[in-house]
C-alpha positions in Angstrom: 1.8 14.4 42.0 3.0 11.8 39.3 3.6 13.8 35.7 1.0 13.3 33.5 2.8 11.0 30.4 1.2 13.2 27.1 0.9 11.2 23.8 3.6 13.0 21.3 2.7 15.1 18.2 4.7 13.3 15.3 7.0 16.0 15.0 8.0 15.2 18.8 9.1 11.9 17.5 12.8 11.5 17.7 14.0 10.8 13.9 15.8 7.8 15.5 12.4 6.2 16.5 11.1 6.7 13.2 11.2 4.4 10.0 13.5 5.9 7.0 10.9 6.0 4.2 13.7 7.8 2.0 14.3 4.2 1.2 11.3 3.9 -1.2 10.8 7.1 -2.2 13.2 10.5 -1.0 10.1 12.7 -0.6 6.0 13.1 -1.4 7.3 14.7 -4.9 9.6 11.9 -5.9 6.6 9.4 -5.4 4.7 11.9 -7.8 7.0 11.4 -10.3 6.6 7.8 -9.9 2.6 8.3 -10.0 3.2 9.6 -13.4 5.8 7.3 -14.3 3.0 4.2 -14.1 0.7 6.5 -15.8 2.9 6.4 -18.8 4.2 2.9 -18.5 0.7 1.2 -18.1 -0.7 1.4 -22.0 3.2 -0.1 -22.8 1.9 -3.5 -21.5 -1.5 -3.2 -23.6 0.3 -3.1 -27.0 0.9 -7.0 -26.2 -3.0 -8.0 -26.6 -3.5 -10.4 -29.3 0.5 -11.3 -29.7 1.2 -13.5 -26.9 0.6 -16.3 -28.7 3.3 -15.7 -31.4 6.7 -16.7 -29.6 8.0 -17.7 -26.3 9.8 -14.1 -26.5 7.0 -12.3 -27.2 5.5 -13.5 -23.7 8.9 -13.1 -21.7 8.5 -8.9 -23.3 5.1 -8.8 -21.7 5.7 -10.5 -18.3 9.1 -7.9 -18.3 6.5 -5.2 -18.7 4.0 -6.7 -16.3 6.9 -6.8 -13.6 8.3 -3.3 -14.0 4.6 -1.6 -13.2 4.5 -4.4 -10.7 7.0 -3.2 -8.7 6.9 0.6 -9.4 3.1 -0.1 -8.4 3.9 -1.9 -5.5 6.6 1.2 -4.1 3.9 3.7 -4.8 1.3 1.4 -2.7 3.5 1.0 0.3 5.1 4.6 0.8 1.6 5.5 0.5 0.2 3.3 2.8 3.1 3.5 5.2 3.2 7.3 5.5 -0.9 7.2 5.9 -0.3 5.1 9.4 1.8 7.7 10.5 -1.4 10.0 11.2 -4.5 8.6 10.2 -5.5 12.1 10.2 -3.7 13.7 7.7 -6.0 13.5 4.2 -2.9 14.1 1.8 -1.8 10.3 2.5 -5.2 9.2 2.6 -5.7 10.8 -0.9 -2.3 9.4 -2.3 -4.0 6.0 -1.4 -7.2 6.8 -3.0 -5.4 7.9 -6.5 -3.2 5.2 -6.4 -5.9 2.8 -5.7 -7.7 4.1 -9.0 -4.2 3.8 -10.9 -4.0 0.5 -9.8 -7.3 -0.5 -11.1 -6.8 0.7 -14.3 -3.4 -1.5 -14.5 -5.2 -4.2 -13.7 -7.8 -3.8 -16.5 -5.0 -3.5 -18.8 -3.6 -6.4 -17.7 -6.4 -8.3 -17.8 -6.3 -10.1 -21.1 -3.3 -11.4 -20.1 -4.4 -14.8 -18.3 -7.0 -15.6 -20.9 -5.1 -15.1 -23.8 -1.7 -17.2 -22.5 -4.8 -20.1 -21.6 -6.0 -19.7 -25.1 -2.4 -20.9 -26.6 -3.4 -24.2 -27.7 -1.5 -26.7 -25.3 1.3 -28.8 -27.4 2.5 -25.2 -28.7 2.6 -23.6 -24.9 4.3 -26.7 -24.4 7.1 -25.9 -26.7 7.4 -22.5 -25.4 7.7 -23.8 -22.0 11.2 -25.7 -22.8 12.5 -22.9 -24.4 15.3 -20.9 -22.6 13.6 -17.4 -23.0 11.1 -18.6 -20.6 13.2 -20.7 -17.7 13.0 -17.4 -15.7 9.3 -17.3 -15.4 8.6 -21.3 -16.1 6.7 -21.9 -12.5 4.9 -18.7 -12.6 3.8 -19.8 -15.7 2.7 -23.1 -14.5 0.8 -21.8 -11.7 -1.1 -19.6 -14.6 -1.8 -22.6 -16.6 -3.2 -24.5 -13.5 -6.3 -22.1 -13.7 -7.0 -22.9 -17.7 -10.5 -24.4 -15.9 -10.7 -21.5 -14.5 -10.2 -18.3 -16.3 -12.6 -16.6 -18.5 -12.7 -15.1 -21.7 -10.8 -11.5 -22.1 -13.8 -9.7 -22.0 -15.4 -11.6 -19.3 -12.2 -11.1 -17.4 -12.3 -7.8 -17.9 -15.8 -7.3 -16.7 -14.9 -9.1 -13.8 -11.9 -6.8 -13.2 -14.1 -3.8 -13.6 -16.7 -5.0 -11.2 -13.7 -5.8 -8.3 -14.8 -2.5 -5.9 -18.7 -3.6 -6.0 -17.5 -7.4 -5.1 -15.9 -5.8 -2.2 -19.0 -4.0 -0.6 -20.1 -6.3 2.1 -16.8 -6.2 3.7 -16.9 -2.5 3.2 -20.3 -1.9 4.9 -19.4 -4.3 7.5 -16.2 -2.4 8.2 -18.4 0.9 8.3 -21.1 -0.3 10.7 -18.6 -1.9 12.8 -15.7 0.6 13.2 -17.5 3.8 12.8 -21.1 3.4 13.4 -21.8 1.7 16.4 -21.5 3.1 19.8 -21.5 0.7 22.9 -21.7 3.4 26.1 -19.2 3.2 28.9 -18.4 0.7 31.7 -16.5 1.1 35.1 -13.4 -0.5 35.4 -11.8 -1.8 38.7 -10.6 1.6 39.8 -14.2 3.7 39.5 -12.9 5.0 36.1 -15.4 5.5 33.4 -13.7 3.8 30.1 -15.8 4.1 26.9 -16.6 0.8 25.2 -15.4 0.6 22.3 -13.9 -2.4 20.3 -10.4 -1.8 21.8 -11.5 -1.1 25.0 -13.6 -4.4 25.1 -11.0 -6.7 24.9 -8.9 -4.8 27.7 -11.7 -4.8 30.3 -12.4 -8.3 29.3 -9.1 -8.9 31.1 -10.1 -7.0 34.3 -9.7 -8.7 37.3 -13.1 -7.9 38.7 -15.4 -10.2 37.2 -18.5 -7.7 37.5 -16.6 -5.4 35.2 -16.2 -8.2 32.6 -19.7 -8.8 32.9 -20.9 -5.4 32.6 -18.7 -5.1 29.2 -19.7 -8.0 27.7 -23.3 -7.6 28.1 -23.1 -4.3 26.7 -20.9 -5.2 24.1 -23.2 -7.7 22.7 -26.7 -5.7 23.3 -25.1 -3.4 20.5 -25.1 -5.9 18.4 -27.8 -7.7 19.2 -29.6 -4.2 17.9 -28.1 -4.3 14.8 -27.8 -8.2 14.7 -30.2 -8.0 11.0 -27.8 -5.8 9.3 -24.5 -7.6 10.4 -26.2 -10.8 9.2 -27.0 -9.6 6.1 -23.6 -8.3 5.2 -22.2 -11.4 5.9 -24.9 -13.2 4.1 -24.0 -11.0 1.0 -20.2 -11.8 1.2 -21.0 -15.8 1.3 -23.2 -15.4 -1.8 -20.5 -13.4 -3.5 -17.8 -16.1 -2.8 -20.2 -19.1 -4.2 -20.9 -16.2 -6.9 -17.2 -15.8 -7.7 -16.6 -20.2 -7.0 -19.4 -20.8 -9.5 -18.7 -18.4 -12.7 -15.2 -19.9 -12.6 -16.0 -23.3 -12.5 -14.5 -24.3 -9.2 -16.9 -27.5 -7.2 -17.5 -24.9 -4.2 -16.2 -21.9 -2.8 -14.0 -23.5 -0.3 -11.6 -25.7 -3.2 -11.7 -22.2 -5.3 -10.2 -20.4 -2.1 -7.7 -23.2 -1.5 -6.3 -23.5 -5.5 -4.0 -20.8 -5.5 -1.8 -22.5 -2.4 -2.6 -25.9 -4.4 -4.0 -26.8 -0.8 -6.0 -30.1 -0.7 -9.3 -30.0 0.8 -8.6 -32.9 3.1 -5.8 -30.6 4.9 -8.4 -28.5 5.9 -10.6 -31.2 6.5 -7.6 -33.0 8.4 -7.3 -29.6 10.4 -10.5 -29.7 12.2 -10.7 -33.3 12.7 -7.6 -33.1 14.4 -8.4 -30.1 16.3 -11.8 -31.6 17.8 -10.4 -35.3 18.7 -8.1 -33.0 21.3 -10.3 -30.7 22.6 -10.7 -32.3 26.2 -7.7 -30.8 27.0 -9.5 -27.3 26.1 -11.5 -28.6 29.0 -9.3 -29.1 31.2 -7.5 -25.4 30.2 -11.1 -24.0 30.7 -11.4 -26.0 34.2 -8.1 -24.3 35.4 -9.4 -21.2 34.4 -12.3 -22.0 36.9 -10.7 -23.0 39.9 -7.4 -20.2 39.9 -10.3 -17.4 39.2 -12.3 -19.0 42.1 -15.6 -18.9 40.0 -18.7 -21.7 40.0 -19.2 -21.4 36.4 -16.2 -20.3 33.5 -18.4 -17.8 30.7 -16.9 -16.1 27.6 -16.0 -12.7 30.1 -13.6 -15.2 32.0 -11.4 -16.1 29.0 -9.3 -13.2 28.9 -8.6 -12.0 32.6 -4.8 -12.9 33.5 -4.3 -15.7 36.0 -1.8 -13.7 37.8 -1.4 -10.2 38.9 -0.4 -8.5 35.7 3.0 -7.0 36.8 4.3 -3.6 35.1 7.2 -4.1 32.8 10.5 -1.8 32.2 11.3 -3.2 29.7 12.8 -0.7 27.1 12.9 -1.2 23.1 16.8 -2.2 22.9 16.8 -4.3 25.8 13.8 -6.2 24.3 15.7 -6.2 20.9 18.9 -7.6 23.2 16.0 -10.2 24.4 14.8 -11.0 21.5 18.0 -11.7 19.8 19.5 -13.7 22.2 16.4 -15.5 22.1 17.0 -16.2 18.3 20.4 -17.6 18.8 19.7 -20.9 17.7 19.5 -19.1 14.1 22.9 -18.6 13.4 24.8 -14.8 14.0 24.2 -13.9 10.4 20.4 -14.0 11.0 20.5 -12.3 14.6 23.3 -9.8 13.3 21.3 -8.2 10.5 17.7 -8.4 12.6 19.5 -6.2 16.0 21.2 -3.7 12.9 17.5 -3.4 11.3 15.8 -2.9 14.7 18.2 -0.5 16.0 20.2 1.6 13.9 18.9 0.5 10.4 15.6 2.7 10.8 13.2 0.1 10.2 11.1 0.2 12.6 8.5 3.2 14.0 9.0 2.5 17.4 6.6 4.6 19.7 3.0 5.7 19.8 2.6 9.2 18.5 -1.3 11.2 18.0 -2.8 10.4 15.2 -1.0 6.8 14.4 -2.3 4.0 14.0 -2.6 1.6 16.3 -1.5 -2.0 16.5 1.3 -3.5 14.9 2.8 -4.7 10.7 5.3 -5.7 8.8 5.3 -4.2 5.2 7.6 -3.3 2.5 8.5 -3.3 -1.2 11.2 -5.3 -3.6 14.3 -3.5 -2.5 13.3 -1.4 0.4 13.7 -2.6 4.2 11.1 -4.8 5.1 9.5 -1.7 7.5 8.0 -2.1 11.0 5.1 -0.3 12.3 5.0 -0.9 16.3 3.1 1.4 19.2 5.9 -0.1 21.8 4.9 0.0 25.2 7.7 -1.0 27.8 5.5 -1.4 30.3 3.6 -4.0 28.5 5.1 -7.7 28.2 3.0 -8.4 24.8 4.8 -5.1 23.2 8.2 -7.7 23.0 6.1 -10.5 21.9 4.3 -8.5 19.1 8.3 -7.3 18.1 9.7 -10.4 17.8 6.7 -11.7 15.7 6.7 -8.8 13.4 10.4 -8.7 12.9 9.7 -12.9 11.5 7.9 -11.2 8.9 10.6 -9.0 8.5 13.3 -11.3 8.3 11.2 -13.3 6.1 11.0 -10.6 3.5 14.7 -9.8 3.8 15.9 -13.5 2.5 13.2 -13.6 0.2 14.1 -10.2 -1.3 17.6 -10.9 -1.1 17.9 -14.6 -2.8 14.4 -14.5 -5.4 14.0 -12.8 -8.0 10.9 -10.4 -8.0 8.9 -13.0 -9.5 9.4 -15.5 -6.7 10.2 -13.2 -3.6 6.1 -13.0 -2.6 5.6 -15.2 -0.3 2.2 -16.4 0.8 -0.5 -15.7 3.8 -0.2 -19.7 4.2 3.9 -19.7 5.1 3.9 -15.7 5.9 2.6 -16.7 10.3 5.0 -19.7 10.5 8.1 -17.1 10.5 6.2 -14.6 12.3 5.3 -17.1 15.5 8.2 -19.6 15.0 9.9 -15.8 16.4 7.4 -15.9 19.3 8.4 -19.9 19.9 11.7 -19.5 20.3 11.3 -15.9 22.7 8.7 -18.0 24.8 11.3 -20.6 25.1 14.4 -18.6 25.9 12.0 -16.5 29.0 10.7 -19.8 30.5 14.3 -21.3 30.8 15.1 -18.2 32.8 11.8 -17.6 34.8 12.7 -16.9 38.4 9.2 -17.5 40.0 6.2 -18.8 40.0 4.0 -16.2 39.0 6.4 -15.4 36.3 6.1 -18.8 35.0 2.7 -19.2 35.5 2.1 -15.7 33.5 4.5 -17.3 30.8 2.4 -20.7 30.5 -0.8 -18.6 30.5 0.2 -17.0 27.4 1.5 -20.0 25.2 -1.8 -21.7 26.1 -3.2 -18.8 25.1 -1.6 -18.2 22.0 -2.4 -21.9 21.3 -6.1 -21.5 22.0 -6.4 -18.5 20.2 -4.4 -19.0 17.0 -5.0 -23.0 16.6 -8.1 -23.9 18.3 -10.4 -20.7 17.7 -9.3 -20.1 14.4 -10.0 -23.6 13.7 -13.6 -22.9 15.1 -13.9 -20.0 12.6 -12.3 -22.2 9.8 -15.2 -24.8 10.5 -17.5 -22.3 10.7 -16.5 -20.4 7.0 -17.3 -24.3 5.5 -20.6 -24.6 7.0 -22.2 -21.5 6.1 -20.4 -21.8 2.7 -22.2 -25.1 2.0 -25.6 -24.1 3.3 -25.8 -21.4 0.4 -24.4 -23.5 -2.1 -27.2 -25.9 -1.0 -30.0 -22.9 -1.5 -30.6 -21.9 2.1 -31.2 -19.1 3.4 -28.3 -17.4 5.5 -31.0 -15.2 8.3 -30.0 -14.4 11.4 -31.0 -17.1 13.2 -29.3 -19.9 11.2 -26.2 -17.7 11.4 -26.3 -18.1 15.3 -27.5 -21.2 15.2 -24.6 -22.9 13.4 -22.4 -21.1 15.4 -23.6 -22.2 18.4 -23.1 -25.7 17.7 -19.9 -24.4 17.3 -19.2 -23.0 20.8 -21.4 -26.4 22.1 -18.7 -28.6 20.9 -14.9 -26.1 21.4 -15.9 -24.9 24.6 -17.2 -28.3 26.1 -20.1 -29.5 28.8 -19.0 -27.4 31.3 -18.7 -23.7 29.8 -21.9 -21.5 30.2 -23.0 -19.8 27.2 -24.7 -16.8 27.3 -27.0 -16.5 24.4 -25.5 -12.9 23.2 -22.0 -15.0 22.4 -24.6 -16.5 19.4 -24.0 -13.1 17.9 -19.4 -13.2 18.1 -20.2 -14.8 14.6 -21.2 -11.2 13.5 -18.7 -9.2 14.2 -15.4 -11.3 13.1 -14.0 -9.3 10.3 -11.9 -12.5 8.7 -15.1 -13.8 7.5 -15.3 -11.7 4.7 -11.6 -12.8 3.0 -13.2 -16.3 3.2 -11.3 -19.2 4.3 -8.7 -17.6 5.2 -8.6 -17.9 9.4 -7.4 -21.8 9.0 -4.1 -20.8 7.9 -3.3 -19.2 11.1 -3.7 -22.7 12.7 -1.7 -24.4 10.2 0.8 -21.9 10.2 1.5 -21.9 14.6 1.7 -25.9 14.2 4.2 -26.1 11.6 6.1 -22.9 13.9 5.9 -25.4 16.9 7.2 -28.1 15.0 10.0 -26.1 13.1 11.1 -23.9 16.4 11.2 -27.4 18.1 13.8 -28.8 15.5 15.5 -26.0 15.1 16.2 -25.3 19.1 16.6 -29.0 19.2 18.6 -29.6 16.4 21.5 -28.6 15.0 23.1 -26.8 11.5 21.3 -29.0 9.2 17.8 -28.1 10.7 19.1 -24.5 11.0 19.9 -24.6 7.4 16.6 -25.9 6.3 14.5 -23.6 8.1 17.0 -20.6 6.5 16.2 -22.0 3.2 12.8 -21.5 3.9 12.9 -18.4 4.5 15.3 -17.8 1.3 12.6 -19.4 -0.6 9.5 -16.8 -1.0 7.1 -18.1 -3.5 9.5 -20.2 -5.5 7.4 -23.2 -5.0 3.9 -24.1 -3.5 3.8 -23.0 0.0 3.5 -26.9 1.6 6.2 -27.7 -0.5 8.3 -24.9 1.0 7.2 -26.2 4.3 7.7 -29.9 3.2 11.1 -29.1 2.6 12.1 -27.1 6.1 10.9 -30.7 7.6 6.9 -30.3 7.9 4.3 -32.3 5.9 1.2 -30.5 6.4 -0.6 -33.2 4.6 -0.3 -35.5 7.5 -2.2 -34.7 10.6 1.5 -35.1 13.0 2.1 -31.5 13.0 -1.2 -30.1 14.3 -1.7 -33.5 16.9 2.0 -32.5 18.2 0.8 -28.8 18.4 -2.2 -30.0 20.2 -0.1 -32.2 22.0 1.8 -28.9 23.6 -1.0 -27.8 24.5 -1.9 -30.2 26.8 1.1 -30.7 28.3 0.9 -27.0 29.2 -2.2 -27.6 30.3 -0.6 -30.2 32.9 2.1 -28.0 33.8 -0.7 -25.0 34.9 -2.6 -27.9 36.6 -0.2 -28.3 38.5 0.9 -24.6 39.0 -2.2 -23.1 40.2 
């Protein structure tokens, strides 16, 4: 008989297939001297209230304050966080984020006069501080503060509005309750006679079953759980929506969607310009769709036959450092300096937690502080294809953090959500790339196509869905209506009508996927996913395509962090995001993948 493979107790864990979290802090006792070190340094950056307005200086002092509990705070946040992952289980990390959590909320009432009171300098004499040399260090984190002037309240007001932050948060944390914990959703057979329990890992996995009866089965019970609970779900979300107009309206923005795209100084007619573009090329959706049909030999294609693999799926052995060796040779066209420093992180620089041990959790990040190594969490699997996919996209992140850390300052080396998935998939580009050049078969190829078309209808034209559907619901409750259950599903059906075409049967429970997305509740948020794998496809493209000078832009992105507005950053590496050419290219991939399964299948 085969050996039973057991899950390892962390202790079982090879140190070597570990992260080094000595990096940030050298054990649980250091980081509780750091605990109180914040503690003492947080009433330092009160004594500045009332004085900002007396010199540039004075305002340089309080931003050098700011910035030290900024980035003890943010090593205390990530060690926590990072050792809690290890095993969910254990409550003494789960506590160390709770406390910190509280310390972090009392930094940020402290700090909360800050905004206000810089606004209140009268103009012409923030003016004159601006050109002086004490500020040159902080002069476009200074302008991005000034932008808001419309925007930010008075200190008290501010600091009511700081105090209030957990109760803001409450839908999202109900929802989160109810969905992860709460709801049960029985068991279903897969193709073997195994009883699986549904769960909302499990769904997604016997979604890609080969038997379709097994898909069905899931599916229909996925949905009758929420179906059951359908009124709570759609009053959470309901209750997040009015708290985003809330939030939009008491600082003065038009609606909640231009307060939500300010910070990235993101024009509204990008994201209009997004799903415009997005739905004048969905035939070849269609078509993808119509494949899907005809290679799963099925009258109809429903939302259970999305998922299931075209081909057999074929069991990898694929071990971490050969998919590290893939990976970097994939990444050539980045120079040596880039690959060298990625294969010593991955391998011998400890930062990555490579395998699955009890109590971790699951899935997949990329975190880290000012500093530290720009830590991996991964569950590796080499049996599993996706597991080098979901390296190579993590390490992006990684190396994106590295140059930022290494060439900004700490006031400039955060980088946004908006730029953060172009390095992360521009990874996965270049890896799909590199594998289809040296497929050997058909199936192999047609496994590969399947997934870029996949990753492509996942990350540009679903997300795109969601992003329409975050501006709809948005704009019915600035409007006054009512957000019930059945105008949630409604406009979402509209929805599915128009992105999954004439020919896709809907079954009525799909109405209810609007319930149960968790992005909806960090509003508009889901569209920079889209934006971010189209200017990924474009910059991979140059980049493979090109030579040193396209290299070297793309590298100086990367070197860039927050320095600038993120579609500037992106302007400069060679995409303008303001014209609708990058996602129409994107979507033109798609369709010429679409061809090329067409004519595989």
């Amino acid at each position: 008989m085969a050996k039973k493979k057991l899950i390892p107790e962390r202790a079982q864990v090879a140190q070597g297939d570990t992260w080094d979290l000595t990096k940030i802090f050298t054990s649980d006792a250091a980081w509780e001297k750091g605990y109180k070190q914040l503690q003492r340094l947080t009433p330092k950056l009160g004594a500045f209230r009332g004085k900002l307005g007396r010199s540039a200086n004075t305002i340089r002092q309080c931003i050098e304050v700011e910035e030290a509990l900024e980035k003890l705070g943010e090593k205390l946040g990530v060690y926590a966080y990072l050792k809690s992952t290890e095993n969910v289980a254990d409550s003494t990390y789960q506590a160390m984020i709770s406390r910190f959590t509280y310390l972090a909320t009392q930094v940020n009432e402290t700090a909360s006069y800050l905004a206000p009171e810089i606004q209140a300098i009268p103009k012409k004499k923030m003016d004159a501080f601006m050109k002086q040399k004490a500020l040159e260090p902080y002069r476009f984190r200074l302008e991005k503060l000034l932008r808001y002037r419309n925007h930010i309240l008075s200190t008290n007001e501010e600091r009511l509005l700081a105090m209030q932050g957990e109760v803001a948060g409450s839908a999202s944390q109900i929802f989160g309750q109810l969905n992860d914990a709460d709801l049960t959703f029985g068991t279903v057979k897969d193709e073997t006679g195994a009883e699986i329990e549904l769960s909302q890992s499990s769904f997604r996995t016997l979604l890609e079953s080969p038997r379709r009866a097994v898909r069905k089965e899931a599916f229909d019970k996925f949905y009758k759980t929420y179906d059951a609970h359908k009124n709570t779900f759609a009053a959470t979300l309901g209750s997040s929506v009015l708290q985003d107009v809330y939030q939009a309206r008491v600082r003065n923005y038009p609606s909640a969607l231009e307060a939500a795209l300010f910070s990235d100084k993101v024009p509204v007619e990008v994201y209009n310009s997004l799903v415009g573009t997005v739905r004048a090329n969905l035939p070849a959706m269609y078509r993808y769709l119509d494949v899907r049909r005809k290679a799963l030999k099925v009258k109809e294609v429903r939302a259970y036959d999305i998922f299931t693999p075209l081909v057999k799926t074929v069991k990898m052995n694929n071990s971490y450092t050969n998919a590290v060796d893939t990976i970097c040779d994939a990444l050539h066209p980045l120079g040596s300096e880039y690959t060298g420093v990625l294969r010593k992180g991955l391998l011998d620089g400890r930062w990555v937690d490579r395998y699955e041990n009890k109590g971790k959790r699951s899935g997949a990040f990329s975190y880290g502080a000012y500093g530290t190594p720009p830590y991996i969490m991964m569950n590796y699997k080499e049996e599993v294809e996706d597991s080098m996919f979901t390296l190579a996209h993590e390490a992006g992140h990684s190396m994106h953090t590295f140059y930022s850390h290494r060439h900004q300052p700490y006031t400039y080396c955060h980088y946004t959500i908006f730029v953060a998935e172009v390095a992360s998939t521009f990874n996965e580009q270049l890896l799909s790339h590199h594998l289809l050049q040296r497929v050997k078969t058909k199936q192999d190829r047609i496994r590969l196509v399947s997934r870029e078309l996949d990753e492509i209808r996942g990350t540009i034209i679903r997300q795109t869905m969601f992003a329409e559907y975050e501006k709809v619901i948005h704009e019915l409750a600035e409007s006054g209506q009512p957000l019930t259950v059945d105008t949630l599903r409604a406009e979402y059906r509209k929805l599915i009508d128009v992105y999954f075409g004439p020919n896709f049967v809907v079954d009525e429970a799909l109405e209810l996927e609007c319930l149960r997305i968790p992005h909806f509740y960090n509003a508009f948020y889901v569209y920079k996913y889209a934006t971010g794998l189209s200017a990924a496809i474009a910059l991979s493209r140059m980049v493979r395509e090109g030579g040193k000078a396209e290299r070297g832009r793309y590298l100086r992105f990367l070197q860039s962090g927050g320095s600038k507005f993120p579609m500037d950053l992106l302007k400069d590496a060679g995409v303008d995001l303001r014209k609708p050419a990058p996602v129409e290219d994107a979507m033109k991939r798609f369709g010429e993948l679409v061809t090329e399964l067409e004519a595989l299948v």
